[in-house]
C-alpha positions as CSV (number, residue, x, y, z in Angstrom):
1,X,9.3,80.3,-10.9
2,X,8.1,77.1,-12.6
3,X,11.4,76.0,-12.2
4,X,11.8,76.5,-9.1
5,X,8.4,74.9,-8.2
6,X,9.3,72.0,-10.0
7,X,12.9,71.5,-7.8
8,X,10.5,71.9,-4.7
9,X,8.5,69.2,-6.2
10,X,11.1,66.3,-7.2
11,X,12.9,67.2,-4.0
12,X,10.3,66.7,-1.7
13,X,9.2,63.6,-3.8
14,X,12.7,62.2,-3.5
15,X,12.3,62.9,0.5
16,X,9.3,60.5,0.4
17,X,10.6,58.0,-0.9
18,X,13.7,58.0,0.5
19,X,12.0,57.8,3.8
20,X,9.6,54.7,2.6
21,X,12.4,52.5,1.5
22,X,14.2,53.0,4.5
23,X,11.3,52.2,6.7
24,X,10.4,49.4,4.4
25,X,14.2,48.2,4.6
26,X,14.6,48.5,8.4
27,X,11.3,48.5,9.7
28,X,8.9,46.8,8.4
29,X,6.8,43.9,9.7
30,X,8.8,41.2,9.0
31,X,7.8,38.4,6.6
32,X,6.5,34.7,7.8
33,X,10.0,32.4,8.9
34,X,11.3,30.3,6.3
35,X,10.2,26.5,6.4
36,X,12.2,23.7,7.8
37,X,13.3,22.5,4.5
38,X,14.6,26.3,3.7
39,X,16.2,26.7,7.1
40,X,18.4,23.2,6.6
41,X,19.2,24.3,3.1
42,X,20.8,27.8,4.4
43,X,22.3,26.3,7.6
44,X,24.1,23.6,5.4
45,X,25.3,25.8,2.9
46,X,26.8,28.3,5.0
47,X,28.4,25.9,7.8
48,X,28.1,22.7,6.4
49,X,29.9,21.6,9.4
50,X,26.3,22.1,11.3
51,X,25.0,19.0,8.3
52,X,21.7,19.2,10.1
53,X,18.7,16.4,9.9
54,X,16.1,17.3,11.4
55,X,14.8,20.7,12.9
56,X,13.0,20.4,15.7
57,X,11.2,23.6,16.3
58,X,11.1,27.3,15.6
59,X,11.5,29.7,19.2
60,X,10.6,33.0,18.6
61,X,11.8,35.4,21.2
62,X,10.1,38.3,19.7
63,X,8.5,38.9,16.2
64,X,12.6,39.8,14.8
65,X,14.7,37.4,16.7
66,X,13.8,33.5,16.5
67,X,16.1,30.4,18.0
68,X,16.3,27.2,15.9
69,X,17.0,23.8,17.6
70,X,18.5,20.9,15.6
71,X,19.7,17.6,15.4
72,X,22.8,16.7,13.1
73,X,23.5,14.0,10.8
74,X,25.9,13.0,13.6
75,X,23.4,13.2,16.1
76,X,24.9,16.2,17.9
77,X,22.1,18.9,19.3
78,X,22.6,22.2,17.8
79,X,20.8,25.7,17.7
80,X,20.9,28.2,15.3
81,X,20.1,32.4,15.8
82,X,18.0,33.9,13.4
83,X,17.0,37.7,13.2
84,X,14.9,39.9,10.8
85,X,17.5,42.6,9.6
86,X,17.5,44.3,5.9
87,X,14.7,43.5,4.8
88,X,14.9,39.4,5.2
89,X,16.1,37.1,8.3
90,X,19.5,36.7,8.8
91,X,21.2,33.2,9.7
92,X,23.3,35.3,12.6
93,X,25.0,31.9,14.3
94,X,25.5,28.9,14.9
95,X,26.5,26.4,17.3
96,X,26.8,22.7,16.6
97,X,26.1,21.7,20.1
98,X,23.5,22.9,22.5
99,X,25.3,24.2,25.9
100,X,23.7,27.2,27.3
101,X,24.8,30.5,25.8
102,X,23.4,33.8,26.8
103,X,21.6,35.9,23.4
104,X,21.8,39.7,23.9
105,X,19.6,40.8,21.9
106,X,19.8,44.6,23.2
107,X,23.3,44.6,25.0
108,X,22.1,47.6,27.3
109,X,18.8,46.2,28.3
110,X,19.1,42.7,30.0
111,X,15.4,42.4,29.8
112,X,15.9,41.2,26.2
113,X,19.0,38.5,27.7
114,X,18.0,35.1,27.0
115,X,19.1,31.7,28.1
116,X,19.2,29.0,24.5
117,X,20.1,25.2,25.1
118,X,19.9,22.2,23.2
119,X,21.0,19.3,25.7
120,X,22.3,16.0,24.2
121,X,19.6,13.2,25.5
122,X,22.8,10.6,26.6
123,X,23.8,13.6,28.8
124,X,21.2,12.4,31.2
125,X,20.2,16.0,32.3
126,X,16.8,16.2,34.3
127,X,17.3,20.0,35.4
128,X,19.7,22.5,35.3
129,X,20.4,25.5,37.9
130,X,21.4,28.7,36.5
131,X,23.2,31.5,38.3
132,X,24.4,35.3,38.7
133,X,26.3,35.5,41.1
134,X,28.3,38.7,41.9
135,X,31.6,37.8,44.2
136,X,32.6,40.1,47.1
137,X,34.7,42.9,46.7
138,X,36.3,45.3,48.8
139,X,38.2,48.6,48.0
140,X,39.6,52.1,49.1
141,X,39.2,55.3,47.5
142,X,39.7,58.7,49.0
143,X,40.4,57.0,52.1
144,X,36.4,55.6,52.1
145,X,36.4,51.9,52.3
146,X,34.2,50.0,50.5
147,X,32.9,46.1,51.0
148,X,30.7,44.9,48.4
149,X,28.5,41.6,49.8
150,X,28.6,38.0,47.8
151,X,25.3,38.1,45.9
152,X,24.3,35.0,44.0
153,X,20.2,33.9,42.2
154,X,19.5,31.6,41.4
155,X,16.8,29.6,38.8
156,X,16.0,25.9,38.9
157,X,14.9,24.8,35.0
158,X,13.2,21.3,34.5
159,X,14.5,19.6,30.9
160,X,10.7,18.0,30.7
161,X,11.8,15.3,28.6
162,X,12.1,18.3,25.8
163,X,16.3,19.1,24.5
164,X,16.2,22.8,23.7
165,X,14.7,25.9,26.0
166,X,15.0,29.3,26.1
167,X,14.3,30.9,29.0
168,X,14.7,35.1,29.7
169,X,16.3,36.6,32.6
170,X,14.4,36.6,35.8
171,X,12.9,40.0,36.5
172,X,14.6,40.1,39.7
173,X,18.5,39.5,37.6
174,X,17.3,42.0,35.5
175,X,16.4,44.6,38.5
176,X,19.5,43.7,39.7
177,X,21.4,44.1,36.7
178,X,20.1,47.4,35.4
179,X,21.5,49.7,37.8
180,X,25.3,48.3,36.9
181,X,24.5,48.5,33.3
182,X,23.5,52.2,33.8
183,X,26.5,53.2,35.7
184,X,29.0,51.1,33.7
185,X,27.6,52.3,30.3
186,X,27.9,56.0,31.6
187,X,31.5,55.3,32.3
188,X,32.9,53.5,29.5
189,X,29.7,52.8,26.7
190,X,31.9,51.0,24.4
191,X,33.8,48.6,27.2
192,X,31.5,48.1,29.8
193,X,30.6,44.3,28.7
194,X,33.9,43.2,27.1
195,X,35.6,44.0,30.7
196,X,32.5,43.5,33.4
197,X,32.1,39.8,32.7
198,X,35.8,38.4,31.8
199,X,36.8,40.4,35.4
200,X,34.5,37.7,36.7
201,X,32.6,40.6,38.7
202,X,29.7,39.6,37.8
203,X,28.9,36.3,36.1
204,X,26.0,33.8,34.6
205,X,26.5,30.0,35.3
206,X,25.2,26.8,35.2
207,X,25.2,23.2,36.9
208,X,23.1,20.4,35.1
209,X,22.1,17.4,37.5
210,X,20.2,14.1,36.7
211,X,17.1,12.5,38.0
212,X,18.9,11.6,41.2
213,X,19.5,14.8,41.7
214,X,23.5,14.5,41.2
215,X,25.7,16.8,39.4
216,X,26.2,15.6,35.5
217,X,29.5,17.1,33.3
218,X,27.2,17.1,30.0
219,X,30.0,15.3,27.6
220,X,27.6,15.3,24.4
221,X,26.5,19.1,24.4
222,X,29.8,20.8,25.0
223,X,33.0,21.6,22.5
224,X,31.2,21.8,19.4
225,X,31.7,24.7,16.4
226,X,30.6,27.9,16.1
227,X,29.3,30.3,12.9
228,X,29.0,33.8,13.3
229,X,27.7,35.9,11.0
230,X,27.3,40.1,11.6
231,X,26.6,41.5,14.8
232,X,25.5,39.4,17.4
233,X,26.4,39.3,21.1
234,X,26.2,35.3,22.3
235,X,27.9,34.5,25.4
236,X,29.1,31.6,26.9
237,X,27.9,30.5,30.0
238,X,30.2,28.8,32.9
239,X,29.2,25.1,33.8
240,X,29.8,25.2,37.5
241,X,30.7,23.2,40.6
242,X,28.4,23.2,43.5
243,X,31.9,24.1,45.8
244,X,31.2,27.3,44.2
245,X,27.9,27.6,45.1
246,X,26.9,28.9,48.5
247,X,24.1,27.9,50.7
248,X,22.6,29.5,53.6
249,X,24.0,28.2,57.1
């Protein structure tokens, strides 16, 4: 009986535990973001491709997920993807220049989608214009034909004399989006995204333009290198031409 008592005991001490360290491994607060000099040290010795100078701020898109903009030794405008997982943050990528990419952090819930750039100054960007646009589509099933209107948003974004931004979905993309994520995710969870975006169905873009309001190809901030490191879904965002864009008559 003692015995027995004592089994209870350890086993249900053991269950404690267990369940401490896993909340203290997975969910606990996370601890204060490492200092600039730390954060250069990692980068660098990870990808020391990146060989960054100078960091120029710490973005924190919630308390676990934080974007870091930098300048290189070469003078190229990076941004680095930080996230607090196991216990520590994670260096999760990195991209040696700054054109817009789309951070999922929560691939089923574009409420957590966020827009990260680091413009090269000698690009000459004022403002940028981000899109989703969904192209027509028309198709028959079952003899019931179906037309699928052009639908296309759009969000105008000030540089401000500042590089880097990050700037989440508009609620209206993400009321717009949430009823295809639904309905693709019931259909095919593990495809939807690898086959709704590359089908061009639905897509993000961009056009950058300068103070006189004329479209700008931004030389400096595109065809850089990328880290990855673990799970992460970063997308790359389409740089536009305004022939592609369509105005109302």
């Amino acid at each position: 009986m003692i015995k027995q008592k004592f089994l209870i005991f350890v086993g249900s001490a053991v269950l404690v535990l267990s369940a401490v360290m896993i909340y203290w491994f997975y969910f606990s607060k996370p601890d204060s973001f490492p200092a600039d000099e730390q954060l250069m040290e990692e980068i660098n010795h990870v990808f020391p491709e990146a060989a960054v100078n100078i960091i120029q701020d710490t973005v924190s898109m919630d308390e676990r997920h934080v974007v870091v903009p930098f300048i290189s030794k070469e003078d190229d405008y990076g941004v680095t993807y930080w996230a607090w997982q196991k216990h520590k943050w994670q260096l999760l990528a990195i991209d040696t220049t700054g054109e817009p990419r789309l951070w999922k952090i929560d691939i089923k819930d574009p409420s957590t989608f966020y827009m990260v750039w680091n413009i090269h100054p000698g690009d000459q960007v004022d403002y940028m214009k981000f899109f989703i646009i969904r192209d027509r589509g028309y198709h028959v099933t079952e003899g019931i034909e179906t037309y699928n209107p052009r639908v296309q948003m759009e969000k105008k974004v000030p540089l401000e004399g500042k590089s880097y931004g990050v700037l989440p979905l508009p609620d209206e993309w993400v009321s717009f989006m949430n009823p295809f994520i639904k309905v693709g995710s019931a259909q095919q969870p593990s495809l939807f995204f690898n086959d709704f975006f590359p089908e061009r169905e639905m897509f993000f873009g961009w056009i950058p333009y300068d103070k006189l309001d004329k479209q700008r190809f931004p030389e400096g901030s595109v065809n850089g290198n990328r880290y990855f490191n673990g799970d992460v879904d970063i997308d790359f965002i389409s740089i536009l031409n305004e022939a592609e864009i369509e105005s109302p008559r």
